[in-house]
One Martini backbone bead per residue (centre of mass of N, CA, C, O) as a GRO file, in nm:
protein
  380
    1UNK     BB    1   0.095   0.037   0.024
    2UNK     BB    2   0.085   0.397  -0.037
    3UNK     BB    3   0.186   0.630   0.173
    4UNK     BB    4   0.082   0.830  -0.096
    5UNK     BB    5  -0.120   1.028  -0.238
    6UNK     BB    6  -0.104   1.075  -0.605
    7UNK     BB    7  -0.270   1.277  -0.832
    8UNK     BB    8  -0.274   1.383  -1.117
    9UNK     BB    9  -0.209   1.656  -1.077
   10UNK     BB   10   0.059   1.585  -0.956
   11UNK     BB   11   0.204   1.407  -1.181
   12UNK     BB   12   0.198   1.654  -1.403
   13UNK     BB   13   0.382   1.815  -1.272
   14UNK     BB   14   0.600   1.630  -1.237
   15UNK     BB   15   0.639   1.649  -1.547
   16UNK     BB   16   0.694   1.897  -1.628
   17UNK     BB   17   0.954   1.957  -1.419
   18UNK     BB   18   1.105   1.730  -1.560
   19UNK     BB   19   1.138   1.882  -1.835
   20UNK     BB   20   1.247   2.173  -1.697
   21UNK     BB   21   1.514   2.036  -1.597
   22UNK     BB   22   1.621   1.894  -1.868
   23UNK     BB   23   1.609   2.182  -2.056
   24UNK     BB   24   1.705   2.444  -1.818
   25UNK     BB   25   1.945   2.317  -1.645
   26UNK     BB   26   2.114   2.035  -1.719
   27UNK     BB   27   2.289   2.180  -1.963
   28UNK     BB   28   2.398   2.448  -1.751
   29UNK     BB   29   2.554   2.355  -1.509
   30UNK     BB   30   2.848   2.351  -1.552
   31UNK     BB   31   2.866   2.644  -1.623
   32UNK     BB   32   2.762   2.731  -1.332
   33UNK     BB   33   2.992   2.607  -1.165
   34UNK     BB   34   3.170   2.813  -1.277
   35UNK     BB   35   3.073   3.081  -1.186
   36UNK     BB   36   2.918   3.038  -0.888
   37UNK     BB   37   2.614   3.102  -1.043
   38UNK     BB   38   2.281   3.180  -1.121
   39UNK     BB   39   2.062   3.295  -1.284
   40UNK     BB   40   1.774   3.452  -1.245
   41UNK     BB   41   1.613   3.327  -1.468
   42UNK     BB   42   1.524   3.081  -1.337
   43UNK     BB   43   1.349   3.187  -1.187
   44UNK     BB   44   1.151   3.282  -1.335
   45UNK     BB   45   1.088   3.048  -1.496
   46UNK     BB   46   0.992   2.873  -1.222
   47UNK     BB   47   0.756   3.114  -1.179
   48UNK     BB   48   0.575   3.050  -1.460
   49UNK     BB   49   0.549   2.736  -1.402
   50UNK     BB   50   0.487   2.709  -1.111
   51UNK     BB   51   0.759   2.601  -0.895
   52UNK     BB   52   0.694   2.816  -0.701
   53UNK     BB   53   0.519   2.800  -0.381
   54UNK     BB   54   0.250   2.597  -0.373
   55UNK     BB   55   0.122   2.697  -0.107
   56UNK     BB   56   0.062   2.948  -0.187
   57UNK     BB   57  -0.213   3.161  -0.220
   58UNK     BB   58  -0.423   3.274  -0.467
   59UNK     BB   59  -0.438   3.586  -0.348
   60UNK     BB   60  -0.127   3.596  -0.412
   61UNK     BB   61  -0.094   3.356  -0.705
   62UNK     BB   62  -0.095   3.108  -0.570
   63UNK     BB   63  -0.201   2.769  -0.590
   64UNK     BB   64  -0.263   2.611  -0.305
   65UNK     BB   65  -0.111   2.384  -0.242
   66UNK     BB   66  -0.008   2.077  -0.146
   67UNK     BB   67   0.298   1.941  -0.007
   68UNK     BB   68   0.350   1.724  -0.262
   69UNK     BB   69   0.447   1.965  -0.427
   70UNK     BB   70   0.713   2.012  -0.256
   71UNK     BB   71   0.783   1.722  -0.260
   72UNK     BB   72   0.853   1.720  -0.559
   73UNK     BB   73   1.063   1.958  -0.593
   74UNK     BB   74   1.277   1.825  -0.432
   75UNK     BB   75   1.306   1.525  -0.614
   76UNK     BB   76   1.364   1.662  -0.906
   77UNK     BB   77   1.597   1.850  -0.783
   78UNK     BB   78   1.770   1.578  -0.650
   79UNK     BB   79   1.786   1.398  -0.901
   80UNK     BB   80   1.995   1.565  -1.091
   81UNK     BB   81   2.248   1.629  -0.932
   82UNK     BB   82   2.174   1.915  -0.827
   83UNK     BB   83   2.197   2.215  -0.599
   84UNK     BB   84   2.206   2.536  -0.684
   85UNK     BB   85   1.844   2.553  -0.706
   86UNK     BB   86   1.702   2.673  -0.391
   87UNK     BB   87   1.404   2.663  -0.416
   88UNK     BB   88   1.357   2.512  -0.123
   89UNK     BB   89   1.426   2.765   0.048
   90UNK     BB   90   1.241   2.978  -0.078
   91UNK     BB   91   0.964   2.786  -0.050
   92UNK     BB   92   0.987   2.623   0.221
   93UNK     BB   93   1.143   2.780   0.423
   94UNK     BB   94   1.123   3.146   0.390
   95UNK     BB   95   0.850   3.208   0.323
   96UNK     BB   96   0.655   3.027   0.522
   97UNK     BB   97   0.699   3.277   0.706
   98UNK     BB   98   0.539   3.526   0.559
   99UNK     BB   99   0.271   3.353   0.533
  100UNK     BB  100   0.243   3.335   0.899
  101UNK     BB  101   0.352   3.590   0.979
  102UNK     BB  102   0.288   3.811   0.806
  103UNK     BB  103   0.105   4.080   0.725
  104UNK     BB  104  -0.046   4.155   0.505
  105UNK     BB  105   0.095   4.354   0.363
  106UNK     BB  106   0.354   4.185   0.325
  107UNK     BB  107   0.198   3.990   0.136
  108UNK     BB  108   0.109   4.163  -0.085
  109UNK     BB  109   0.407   4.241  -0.165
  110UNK     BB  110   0.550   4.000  -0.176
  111UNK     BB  111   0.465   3.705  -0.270
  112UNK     BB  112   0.395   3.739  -0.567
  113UNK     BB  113   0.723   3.759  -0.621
  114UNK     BB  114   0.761   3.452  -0.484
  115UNK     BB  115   0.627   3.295  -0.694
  116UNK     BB  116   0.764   3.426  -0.991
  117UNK     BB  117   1.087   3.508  -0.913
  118UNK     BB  118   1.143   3.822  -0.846
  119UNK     BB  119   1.203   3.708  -0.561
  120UNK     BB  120   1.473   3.621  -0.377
  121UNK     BB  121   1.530   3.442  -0.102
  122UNK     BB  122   1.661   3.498   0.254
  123UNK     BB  123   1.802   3.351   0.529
  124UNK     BB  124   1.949   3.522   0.859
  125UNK     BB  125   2.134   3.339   1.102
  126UNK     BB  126   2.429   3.325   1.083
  127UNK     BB  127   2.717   3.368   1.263
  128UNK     BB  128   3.065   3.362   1.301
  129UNK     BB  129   2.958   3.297   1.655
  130UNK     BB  130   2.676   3.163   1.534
  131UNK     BB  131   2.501   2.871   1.442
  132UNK     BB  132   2.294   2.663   1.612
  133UNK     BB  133   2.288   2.853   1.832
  134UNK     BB  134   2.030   3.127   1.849
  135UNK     BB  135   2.090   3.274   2.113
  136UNK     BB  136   2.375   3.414   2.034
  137UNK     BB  137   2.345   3.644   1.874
  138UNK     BB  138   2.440   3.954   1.778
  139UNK     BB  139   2.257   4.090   1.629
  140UNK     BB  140   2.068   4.372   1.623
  141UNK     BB  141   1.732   4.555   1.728
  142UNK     BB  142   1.658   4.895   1.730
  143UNK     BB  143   1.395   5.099   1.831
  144UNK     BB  144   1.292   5.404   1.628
  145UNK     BB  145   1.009   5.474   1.644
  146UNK     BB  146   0.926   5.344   1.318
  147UNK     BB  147   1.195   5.211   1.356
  148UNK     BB  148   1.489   4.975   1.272
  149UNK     BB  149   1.816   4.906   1.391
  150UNK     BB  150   2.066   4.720   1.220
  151UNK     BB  151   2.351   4.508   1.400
  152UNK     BB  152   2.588   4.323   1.211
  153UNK     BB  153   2.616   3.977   1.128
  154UNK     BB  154   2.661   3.735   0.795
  155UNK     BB  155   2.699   3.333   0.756
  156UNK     BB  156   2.613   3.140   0.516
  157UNK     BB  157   2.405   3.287   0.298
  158UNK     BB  158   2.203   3.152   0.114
  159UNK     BB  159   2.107   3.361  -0.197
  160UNK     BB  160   2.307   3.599  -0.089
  161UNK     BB  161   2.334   3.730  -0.412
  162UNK     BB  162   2.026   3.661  -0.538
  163UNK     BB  163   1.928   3.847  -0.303
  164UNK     BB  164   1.592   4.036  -0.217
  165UNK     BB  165   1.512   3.906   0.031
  166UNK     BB  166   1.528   3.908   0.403
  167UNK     BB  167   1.570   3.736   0.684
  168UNK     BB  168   1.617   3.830   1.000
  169UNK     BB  169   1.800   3.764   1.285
  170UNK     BB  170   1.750   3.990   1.591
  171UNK     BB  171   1.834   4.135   1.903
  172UNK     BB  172   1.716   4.287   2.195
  173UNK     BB  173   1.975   4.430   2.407
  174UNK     BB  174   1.716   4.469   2.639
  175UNK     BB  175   1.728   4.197   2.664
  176UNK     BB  176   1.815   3.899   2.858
  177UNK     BB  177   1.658   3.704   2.705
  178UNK     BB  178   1.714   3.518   2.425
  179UNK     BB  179   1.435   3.377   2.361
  180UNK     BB  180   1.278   3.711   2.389
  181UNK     BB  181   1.487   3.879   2.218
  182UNK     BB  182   1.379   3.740   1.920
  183UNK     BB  183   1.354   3.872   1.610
  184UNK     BB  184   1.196   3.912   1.251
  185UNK     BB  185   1.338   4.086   0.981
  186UNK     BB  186   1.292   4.220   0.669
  187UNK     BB  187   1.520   4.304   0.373
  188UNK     BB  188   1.620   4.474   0.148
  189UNK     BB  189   1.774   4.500  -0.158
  190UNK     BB  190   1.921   4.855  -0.106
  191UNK     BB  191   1.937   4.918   0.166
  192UNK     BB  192   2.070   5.099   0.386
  193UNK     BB  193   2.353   4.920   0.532
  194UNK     BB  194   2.324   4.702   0.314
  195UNK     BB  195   2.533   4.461   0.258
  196UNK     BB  196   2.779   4.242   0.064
  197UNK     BB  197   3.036   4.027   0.063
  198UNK     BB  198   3.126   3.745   0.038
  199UNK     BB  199   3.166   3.540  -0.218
  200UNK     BB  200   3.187   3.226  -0.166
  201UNK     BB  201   3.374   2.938  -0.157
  202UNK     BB  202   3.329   2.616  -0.227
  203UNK     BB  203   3.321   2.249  -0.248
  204UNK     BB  204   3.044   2.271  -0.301
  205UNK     BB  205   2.755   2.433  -0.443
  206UNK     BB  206   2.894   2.624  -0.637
  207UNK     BB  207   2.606   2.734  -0.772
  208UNK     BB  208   2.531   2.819  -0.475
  209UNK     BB  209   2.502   3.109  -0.326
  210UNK     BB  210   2.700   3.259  -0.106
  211UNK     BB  211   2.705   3.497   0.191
  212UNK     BB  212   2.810   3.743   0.314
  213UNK     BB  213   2.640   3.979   0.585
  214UNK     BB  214   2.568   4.331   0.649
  215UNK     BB  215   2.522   4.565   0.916
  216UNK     BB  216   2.462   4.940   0.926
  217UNK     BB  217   2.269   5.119   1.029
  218UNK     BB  218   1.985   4.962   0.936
  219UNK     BB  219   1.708   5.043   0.814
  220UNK     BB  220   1.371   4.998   0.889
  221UNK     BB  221   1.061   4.872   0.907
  222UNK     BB  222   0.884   4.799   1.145
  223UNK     BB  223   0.666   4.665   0.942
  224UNK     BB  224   0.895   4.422   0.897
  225UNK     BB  225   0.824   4.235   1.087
  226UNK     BB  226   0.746   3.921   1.219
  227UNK     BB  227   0.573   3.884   1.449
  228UNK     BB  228   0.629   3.947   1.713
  229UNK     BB  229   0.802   4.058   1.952
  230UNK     BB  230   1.042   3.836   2.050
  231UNK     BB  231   0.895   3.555   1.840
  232UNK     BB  232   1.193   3.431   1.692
  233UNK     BB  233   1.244   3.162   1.799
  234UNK     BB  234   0.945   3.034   1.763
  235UNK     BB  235   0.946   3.020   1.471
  236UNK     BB  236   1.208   2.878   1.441
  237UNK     BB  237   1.149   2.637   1.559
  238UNK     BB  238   0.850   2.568   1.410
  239UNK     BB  239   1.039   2.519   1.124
  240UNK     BB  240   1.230   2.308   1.145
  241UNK     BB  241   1.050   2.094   1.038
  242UNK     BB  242   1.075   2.124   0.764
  243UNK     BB  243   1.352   2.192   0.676
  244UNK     BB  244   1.470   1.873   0.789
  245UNK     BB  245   1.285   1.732   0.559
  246UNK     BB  246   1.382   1.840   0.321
  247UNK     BB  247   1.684   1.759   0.375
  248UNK     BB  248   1.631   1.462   0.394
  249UNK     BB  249   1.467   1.414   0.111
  250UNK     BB  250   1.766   1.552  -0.056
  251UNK     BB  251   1.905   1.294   0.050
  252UNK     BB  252   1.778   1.068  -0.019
  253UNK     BB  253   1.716   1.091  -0.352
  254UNK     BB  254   2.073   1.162  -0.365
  255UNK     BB  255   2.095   0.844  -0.355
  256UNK     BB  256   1.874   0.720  -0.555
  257UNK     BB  257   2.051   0.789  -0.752
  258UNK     BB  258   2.323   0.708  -0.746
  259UNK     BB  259   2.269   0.425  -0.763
  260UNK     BB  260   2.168   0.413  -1.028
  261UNK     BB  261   2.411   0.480  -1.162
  262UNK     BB  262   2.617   0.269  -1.040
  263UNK     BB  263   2.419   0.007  -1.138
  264UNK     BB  264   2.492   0.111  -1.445
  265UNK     BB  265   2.774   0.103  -1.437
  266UNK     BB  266   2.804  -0.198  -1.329
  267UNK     BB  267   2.695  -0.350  -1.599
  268UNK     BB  268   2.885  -0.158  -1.831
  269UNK     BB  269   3.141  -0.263  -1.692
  270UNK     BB  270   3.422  -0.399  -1.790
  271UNK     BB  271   3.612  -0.693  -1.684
  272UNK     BB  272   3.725  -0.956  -1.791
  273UNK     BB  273   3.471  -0.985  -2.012
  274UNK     BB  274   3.272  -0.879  -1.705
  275UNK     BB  275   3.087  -0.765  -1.548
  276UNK     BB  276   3.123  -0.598  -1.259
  277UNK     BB  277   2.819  -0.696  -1.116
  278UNK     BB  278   2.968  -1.017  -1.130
  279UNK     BB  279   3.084  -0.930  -0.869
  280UNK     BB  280   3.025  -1.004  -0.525
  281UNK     BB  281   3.128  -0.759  -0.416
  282UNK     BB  282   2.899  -0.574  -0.599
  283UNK     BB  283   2.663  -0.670  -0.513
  284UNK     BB  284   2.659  -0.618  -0.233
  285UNK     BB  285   2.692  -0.329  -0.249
  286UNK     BB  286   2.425  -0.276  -0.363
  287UNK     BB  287   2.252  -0.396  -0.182
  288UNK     BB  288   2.301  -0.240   0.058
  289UNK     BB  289   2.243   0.018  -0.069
  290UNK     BB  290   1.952  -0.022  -0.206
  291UNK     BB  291   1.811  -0.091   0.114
  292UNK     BB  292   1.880   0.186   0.258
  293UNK     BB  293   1.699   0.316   0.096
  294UNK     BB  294   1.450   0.193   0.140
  295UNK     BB  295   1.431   0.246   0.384
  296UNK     BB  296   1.400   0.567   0.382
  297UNK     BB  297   1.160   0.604   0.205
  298UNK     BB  298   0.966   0.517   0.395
  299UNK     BB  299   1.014   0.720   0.639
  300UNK     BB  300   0.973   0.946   0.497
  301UNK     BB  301   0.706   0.939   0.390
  302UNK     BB  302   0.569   0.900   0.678
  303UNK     BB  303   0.663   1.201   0.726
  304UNK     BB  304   0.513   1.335   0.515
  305UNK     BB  305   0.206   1.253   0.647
  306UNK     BB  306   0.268   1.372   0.941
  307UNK     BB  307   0.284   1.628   0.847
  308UNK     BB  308   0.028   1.712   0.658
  309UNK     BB  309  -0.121   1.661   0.930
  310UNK     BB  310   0.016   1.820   1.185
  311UNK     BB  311   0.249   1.695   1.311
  312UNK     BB  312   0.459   1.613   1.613
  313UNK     BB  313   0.785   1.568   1.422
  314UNK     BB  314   1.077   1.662   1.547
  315UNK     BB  315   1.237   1.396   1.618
  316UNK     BB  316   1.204   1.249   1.334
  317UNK     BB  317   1.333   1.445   1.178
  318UNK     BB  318   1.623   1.454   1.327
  319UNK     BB  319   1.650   1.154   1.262
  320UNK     BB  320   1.626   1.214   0.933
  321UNK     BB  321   1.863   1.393   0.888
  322UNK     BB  322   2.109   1.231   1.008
  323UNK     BB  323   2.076   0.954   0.857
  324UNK     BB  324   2.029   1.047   0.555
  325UNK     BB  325   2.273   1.191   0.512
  326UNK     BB  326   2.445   0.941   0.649
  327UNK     BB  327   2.410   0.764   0.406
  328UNK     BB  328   2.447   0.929   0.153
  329UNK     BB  329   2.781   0.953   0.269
  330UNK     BB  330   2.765   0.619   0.235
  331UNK     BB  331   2.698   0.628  -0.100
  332UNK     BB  332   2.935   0.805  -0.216
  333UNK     BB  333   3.162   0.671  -0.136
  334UNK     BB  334   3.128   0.358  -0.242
  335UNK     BB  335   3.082   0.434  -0.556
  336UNK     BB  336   3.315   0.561  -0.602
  337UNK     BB  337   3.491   0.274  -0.566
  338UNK     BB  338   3.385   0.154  -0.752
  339UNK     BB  339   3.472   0.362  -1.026
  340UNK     BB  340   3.736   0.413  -0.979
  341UNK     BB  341   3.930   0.595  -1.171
  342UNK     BB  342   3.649   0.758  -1.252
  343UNK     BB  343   3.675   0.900  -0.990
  344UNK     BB  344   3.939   1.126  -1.066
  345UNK     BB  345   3.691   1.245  -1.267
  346UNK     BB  346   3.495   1.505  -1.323
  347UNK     BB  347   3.319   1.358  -1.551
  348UNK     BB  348   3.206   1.235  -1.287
  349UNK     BB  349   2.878   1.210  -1.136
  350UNK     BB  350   2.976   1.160  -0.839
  351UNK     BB  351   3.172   1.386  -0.762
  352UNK     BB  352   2.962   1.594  -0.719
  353UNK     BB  353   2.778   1.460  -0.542
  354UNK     BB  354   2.994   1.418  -0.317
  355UNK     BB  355   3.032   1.710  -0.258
  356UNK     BB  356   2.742   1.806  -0.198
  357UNK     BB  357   2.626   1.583   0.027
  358UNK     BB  358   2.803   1.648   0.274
  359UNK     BB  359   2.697   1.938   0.398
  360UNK     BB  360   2.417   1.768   0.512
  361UNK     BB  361   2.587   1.722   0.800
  362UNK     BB  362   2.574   2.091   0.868
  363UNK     BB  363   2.297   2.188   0.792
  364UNK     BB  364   2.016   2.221   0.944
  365UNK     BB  365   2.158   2.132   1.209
  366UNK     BB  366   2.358   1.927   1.330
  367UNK     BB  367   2.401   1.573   1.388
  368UNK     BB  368   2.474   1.653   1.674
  369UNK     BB  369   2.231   1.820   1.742
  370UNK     BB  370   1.989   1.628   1.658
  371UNK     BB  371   2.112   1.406   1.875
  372UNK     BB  372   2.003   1.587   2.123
  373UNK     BB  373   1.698   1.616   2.025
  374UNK     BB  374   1.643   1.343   2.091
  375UNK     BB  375   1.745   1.292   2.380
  376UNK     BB  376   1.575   1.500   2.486
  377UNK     BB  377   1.308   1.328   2.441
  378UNK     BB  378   1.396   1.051   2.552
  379UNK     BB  379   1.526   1.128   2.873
  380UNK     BB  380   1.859   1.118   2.851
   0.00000   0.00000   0.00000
């Protein structure tokens, strides 16, 4: 019995998807991993075609689509064994800030624009001094009049070069309680005060813009905060079960990706006058991969239909961000191991693929946290 129920229409959208991944993102990816960013065109493109925050109400312009939308665009994009388009990050883990909890005027501001593709968005959270822990935070936020001035710093900021928009999450430094004194606040690219540091070269993801951002005195309206003063911890808490979802859900996916190229690989590959695939150590070797994705998918699925319910399992994302993640940088390693000497050469697709997913055992909150969030739930 299969554990997601995909209607005709979803169907059709990922046929869609698939196609529109084939033919404009898949041929550009190399030229792309050179420049070290993908040009905003694509962005706009993909929210043409309806790809982008599939959850917006269509009161905003979007389709008003259930999660299993969100939940196709991050295993077609993930399925490509490309990370550059961060698309699952704009339209899944940032915008629903917005939906949730910006005031009307806000979200009639920004939505259209980010379900279209015109505003690419990103949250900044990350700090120089303060990584996992959101507490320790030091970028400001201080009232004045109808405005807020922001100073401080942040890194390691997704979209940071193609972003147009920013979540900025900082602390109200007469609050002594650093849980009650964090707000997040809306913040434009070309704001005065508001700069971007370096774009970041990575090991990995590297069509994928990375940047510090500094703040300097930098103006905004105080009517740009999202929810709450003060309620930007509990926001950032609620919202972290879908983060480590899709986190978890698009290294599920590029392991099984990863198998099946590496499986399409030694049946291809002749040793000795006979399939690689015929060698008893590679039997072994892919059904032991192929079993643990097999687990993988189940867990996933179940995960995904228990969001869906808005049920609490946040302890379950956490066990599943950091499994699945180390599954995959373990069907990475493996794989290349395989490859032999082809995976010494950049157009073997499993060393792109080797090099993207390492570092997913150490955004949306290192998989060191995630087994503490287990522990402490589990009264350890």
């Amino acid at each position: 019995m299969d554990i997601l129920n995909y209607t005709d229409a979803h169907n059709d959208f990922r046929e869609r998807l698939k196609a529109f991944v084939a033919s404009e993102v898949t041929p550009h990816v190399e030229q792309w991993e050179k420049d070290g960013i993908e040009p905003k065109e694509i962005w706009r493109q993909m929210g043409r075609n309806g790809f982008l925050c599939t959850d917006v109400p269509e009161t905003y312009g979007g389709m008003g689509g259930d999660f299993l939308y969100a939940t196709i665009v991050t295993e077609e994009l993930s399925y490509s064994l490309h990370t550059g388009l961060a698309a699952v990050l704009h339209s899944d883990i940032v915008v629903p800030y917005i939906t949730a909890f910006g005031a009307e005027a806000l979200k009639q501001k920004y939505l259209p624009g980010c379900v279209s593709g015109d505003i690419i968005t990103a949250i900044a959270m990350t700090e120089p001094g303060a990584g996992s822990d959101l507490a320790n935070i030091a970028t400001t936020a201080e009232e004045e009049g109808d405005q807020v001035i922001l100073n401080g710093s942040k890194t390691f900021i997704s979209n940071g070069i193609n972003g147009e928009l920013f979540i900025v999450a900082a602390r109200d430094p007469a609050v002594e309680n650093p849980y009650q004194a964090i707000s997040l606040y809306l913040v434009e690219d070309g704001t005065p005060g508001f700069e971007r540091g370096r774009h970041l070269e990575k090991m990995g993801w590297r069509s994928q813009d990375t940047a510090e951002l500094f703040f300097s005195k930098c103006r905004i309206p105080a009517a740009n905060r999202l929810g709450e003063k003060g309620a930007g911890f509990l926001m950032l808490m609620q919202k972290l079960q879908q983060e480590r979802l899709m986190c978890a859900l698009g290294a599920q996916v590029a392991a099984e990706r990863m198998v099946e190229w590496i499986t399409d690989y030694c049946k291809q590959t002749r040793i000795k006058d006979k399939p690689l695939s015929k060698s008893q150590v590679t039997q072994f070797a892919l059904v032991d991969m192929a079993a643990e994705i097999r687990i993988g998918r189940a867990f996933m699925e179940k995960l995904v239909a228990e969001h869906m319910e808005q049920k609490d399992i946040i302890v379950d994302t956490s066990m599943a961000k950091f499994w699945t993640t180390e599954m995959a940088n373990r069907v990475a390693d493996r794989s290349l191991d395989l490859c032999g000497e082809f995976a010494t050469l950049e157009k073997c697709p499993l060393v792109r693929a080797w090099r993207d997913i390492r570092v997913t055992s150490i955004f949306a909150g290192t998989n060191e946290i995630m087994r503490s969030i287990a522990a402490k739930f589990m009264g350890l």
